[in-house]
TIBA-231002 format. One record per atom (N, C-alpha, C): atom name; residue number from 1; x, y, z. Coordinates in nm, 3 decimals. Last residue first. Example, Ala and Ser with C-alpha at 12.3 -4.5 7.8 and 13.67 -1.06 7.14 Angstrom:
BEGIN
<'N',2,<1.285,-0.225,0.708>>
<'CA',2,<1.367,-0.106,0.714>>
<'C',2,<1.290,0.003,0.787>>
<'N',1,<1.319,-0.569,0.780>>
<'CA',1,<1.230,-0.450,0.780>>
<'C',1,<1.320,-0.330,0.780>>
//
This chain:
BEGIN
<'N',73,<-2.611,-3.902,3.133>>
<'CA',73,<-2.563,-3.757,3.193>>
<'C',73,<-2.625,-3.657,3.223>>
<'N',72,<-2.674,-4.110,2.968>>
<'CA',72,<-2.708,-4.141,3.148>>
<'C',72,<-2.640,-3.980,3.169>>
<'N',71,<-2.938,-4.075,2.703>>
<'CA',71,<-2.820,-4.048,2.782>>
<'C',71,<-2.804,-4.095,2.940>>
<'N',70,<-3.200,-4.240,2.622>>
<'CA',70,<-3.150,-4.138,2.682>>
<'C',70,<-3.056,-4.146,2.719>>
<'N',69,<-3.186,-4.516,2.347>>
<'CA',69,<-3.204,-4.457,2.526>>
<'C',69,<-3.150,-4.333,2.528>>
<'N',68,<-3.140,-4.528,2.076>>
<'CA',68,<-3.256,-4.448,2.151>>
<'C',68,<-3.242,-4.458,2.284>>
<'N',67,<-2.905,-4.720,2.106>>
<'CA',67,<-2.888,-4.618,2.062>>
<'C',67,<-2.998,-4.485,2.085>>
<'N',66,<-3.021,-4.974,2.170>>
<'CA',66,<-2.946,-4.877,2.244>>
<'C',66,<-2.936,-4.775,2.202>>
<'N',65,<-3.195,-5.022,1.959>>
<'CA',65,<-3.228,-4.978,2.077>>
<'C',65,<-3.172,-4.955,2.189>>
<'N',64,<-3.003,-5.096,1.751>>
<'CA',64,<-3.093,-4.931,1.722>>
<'C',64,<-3.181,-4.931,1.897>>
<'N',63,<-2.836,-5.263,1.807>>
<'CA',63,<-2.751,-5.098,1.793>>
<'C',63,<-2.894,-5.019,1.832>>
<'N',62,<-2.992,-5.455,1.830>>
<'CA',62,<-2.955,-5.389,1.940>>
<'C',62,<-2.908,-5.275,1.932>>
<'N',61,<-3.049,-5.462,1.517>>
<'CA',61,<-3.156,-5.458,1.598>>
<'C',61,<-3.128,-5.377,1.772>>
<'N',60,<-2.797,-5.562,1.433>>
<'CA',60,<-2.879,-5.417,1.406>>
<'C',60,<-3.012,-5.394,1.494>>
<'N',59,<-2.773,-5.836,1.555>>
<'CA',59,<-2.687,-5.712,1.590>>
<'C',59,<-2.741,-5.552,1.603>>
<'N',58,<-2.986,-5.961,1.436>>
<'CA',58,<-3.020,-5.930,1.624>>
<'C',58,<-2.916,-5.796,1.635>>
<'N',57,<-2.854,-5.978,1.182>>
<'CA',57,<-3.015,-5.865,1.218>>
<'C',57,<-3.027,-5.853,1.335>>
<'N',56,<-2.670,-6.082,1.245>>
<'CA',56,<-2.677,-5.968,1.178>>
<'C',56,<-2.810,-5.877,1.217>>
<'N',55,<-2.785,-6.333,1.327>>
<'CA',55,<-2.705,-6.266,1.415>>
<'C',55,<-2.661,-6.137,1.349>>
<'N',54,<-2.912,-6.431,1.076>>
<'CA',54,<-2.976,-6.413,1.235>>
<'C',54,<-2.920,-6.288,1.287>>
<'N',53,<-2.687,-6.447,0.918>>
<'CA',53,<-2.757,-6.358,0.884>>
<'C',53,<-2.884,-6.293,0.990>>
<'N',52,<-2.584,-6.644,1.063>>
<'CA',52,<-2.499,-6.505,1.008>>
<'C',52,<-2.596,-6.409,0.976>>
<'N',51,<-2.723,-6.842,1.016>>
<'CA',51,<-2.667,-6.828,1.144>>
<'C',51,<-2.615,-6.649,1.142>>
<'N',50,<-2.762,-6.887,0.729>>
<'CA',50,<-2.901,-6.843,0.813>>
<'C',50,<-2.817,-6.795,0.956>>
<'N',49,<-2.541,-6.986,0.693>>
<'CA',49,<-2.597,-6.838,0.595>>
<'C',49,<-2.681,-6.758,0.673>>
<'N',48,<-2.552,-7.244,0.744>>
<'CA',48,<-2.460,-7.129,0.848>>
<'C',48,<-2.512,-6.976,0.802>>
<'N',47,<-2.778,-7.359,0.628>>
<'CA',47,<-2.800,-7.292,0.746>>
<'C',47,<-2.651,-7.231,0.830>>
<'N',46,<-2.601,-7.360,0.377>>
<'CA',46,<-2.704,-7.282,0.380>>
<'C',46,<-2.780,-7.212,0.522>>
<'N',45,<-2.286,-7.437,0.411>>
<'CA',45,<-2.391,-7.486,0.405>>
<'C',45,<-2.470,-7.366,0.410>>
<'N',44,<-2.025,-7.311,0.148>>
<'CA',44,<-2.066,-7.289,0.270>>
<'C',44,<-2.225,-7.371,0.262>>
<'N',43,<-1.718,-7.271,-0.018>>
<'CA',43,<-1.869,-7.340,0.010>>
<'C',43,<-1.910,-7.333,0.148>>
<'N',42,<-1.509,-7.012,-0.152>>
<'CA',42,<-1.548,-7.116,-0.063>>
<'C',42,<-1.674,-7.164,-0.091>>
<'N',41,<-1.481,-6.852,-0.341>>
<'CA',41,<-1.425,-6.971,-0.417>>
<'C',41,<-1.494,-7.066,-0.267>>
<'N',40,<-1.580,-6.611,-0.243>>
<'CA',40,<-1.451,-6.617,-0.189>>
<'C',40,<-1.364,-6.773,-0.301>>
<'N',39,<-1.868,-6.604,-0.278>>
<'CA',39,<-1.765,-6.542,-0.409>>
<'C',39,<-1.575,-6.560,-0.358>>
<'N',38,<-1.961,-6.932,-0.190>>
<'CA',38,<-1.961,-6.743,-0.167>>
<'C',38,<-1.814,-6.703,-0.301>>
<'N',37,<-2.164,-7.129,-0.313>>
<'CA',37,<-2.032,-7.116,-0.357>>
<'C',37,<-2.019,-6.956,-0.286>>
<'N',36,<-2.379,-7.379,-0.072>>
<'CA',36,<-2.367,-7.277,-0.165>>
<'C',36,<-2.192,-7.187,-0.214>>
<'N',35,<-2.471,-7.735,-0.081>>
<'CA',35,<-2.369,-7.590,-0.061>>
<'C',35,<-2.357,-7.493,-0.139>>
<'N',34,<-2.665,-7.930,0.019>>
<'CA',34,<-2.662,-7.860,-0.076>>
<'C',34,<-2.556,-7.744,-0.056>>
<'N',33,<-2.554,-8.308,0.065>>
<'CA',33,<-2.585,-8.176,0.124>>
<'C',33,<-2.598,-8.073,0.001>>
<'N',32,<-2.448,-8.536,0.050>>
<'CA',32,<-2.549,-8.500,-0.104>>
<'C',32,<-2.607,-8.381,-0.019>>
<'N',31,<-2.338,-8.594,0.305>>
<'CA',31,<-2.443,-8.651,0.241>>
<'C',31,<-2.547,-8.600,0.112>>
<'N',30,<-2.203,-8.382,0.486>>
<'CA',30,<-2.172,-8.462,0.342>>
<'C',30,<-2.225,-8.523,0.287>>
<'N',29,<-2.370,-8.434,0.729>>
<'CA',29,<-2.227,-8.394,0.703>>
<'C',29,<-2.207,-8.455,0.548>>
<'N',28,<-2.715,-8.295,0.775>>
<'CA',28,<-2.618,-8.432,0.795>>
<'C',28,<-2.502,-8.435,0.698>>
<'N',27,<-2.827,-8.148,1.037>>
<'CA',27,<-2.802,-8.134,0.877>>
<'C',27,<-2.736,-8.256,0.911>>
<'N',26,<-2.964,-8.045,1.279>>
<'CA',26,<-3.025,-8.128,1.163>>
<'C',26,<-2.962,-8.204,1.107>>
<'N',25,<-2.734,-7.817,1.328>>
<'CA',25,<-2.783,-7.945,1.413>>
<'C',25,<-2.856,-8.078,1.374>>
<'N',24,<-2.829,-7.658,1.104>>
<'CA',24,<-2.714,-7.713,1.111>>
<'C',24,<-2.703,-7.834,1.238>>
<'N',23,<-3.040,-7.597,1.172>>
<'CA',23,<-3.045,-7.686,1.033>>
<'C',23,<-2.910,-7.715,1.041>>
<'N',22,<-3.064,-7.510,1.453>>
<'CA',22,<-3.165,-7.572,1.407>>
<'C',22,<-3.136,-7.691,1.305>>
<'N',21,<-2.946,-7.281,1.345>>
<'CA',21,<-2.879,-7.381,1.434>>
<'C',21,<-2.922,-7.502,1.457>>
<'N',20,<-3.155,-7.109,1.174>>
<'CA',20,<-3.009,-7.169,1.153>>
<'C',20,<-2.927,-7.260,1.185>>
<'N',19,<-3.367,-7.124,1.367>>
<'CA',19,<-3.373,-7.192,1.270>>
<'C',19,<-3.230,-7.265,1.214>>
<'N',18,<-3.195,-6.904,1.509>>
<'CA',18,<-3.279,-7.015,1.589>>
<'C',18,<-3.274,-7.107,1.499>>
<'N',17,<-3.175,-6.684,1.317>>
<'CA',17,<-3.064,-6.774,1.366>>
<'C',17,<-3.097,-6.900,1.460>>
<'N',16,<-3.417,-6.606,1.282>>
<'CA',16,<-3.384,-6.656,1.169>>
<'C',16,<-3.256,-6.748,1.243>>
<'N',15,<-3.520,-6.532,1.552>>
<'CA',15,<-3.535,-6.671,1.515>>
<'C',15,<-3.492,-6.706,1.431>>
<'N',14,<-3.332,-6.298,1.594>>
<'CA',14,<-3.302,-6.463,1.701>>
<'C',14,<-3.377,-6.509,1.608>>
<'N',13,<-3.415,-6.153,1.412>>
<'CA',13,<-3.252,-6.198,1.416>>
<'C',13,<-3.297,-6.324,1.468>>
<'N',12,<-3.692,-6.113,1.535>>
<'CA',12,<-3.673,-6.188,1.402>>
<'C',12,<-3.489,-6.220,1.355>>
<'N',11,<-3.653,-5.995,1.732>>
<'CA',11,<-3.696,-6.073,1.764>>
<'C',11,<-3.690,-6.187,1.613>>
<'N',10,<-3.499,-5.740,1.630>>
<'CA',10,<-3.420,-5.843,1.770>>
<'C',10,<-3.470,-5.972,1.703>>
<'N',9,<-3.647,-5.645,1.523>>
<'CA',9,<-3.538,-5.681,1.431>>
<'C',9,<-3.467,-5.750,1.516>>
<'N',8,<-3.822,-5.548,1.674>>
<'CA',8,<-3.878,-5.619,1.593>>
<'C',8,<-3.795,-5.674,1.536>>
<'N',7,<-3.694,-5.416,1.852>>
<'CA',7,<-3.697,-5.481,1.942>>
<'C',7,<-3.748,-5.599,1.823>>
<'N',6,<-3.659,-5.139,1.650>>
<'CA',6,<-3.502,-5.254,1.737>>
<'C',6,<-3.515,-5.365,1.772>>
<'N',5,<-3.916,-5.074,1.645>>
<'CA',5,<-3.820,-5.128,1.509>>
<'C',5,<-3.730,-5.202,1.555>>
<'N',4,<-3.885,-4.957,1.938>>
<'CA',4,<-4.000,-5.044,1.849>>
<'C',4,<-3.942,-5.124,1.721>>
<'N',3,<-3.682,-4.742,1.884>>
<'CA',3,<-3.693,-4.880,2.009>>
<'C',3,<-3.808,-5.001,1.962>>
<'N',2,<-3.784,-4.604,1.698>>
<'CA',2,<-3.641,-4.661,1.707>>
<'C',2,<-3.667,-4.795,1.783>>
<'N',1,<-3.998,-4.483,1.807>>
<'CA',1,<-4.003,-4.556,1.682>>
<'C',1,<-3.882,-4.648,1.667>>
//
């Protein structure tokens, strides 16, 4: 079940971050762009949000299917 769930949260990390890179490759620098405020006081574009948040879910995704392999001992 683990490994199944892992491989689903792989495959949807990469594309949300696919997209991400996608809109930041897109995007065009300052141009009445939309930025969002993080609670830090910073701004951030929307597809870095997406980049982070990709790579969050590919992260969790690998923990959980490494984590179901059998031992090597």
């Amino acid at each position: 079940m683990k490994t199944g769930t892992g491989q689903i949260l792989r495959l949807v990390g990469l594309l949300i971050e696919m997209l991400g890179v996608l809109g930041v490759v897109a995007g065009r620098p300052n141009f009445g762009a939309t930025r969002l405020r993080l609670p830090g006081g910073t701004t951030v574009a929307p597809a870095w949000i997406a980049v982070t948040l990709g790579f969050l879910i590919w992260l969790i995704g690998t923990i959980l299917v490494v984590a179901s392999r059998p031992s090597r001992s």
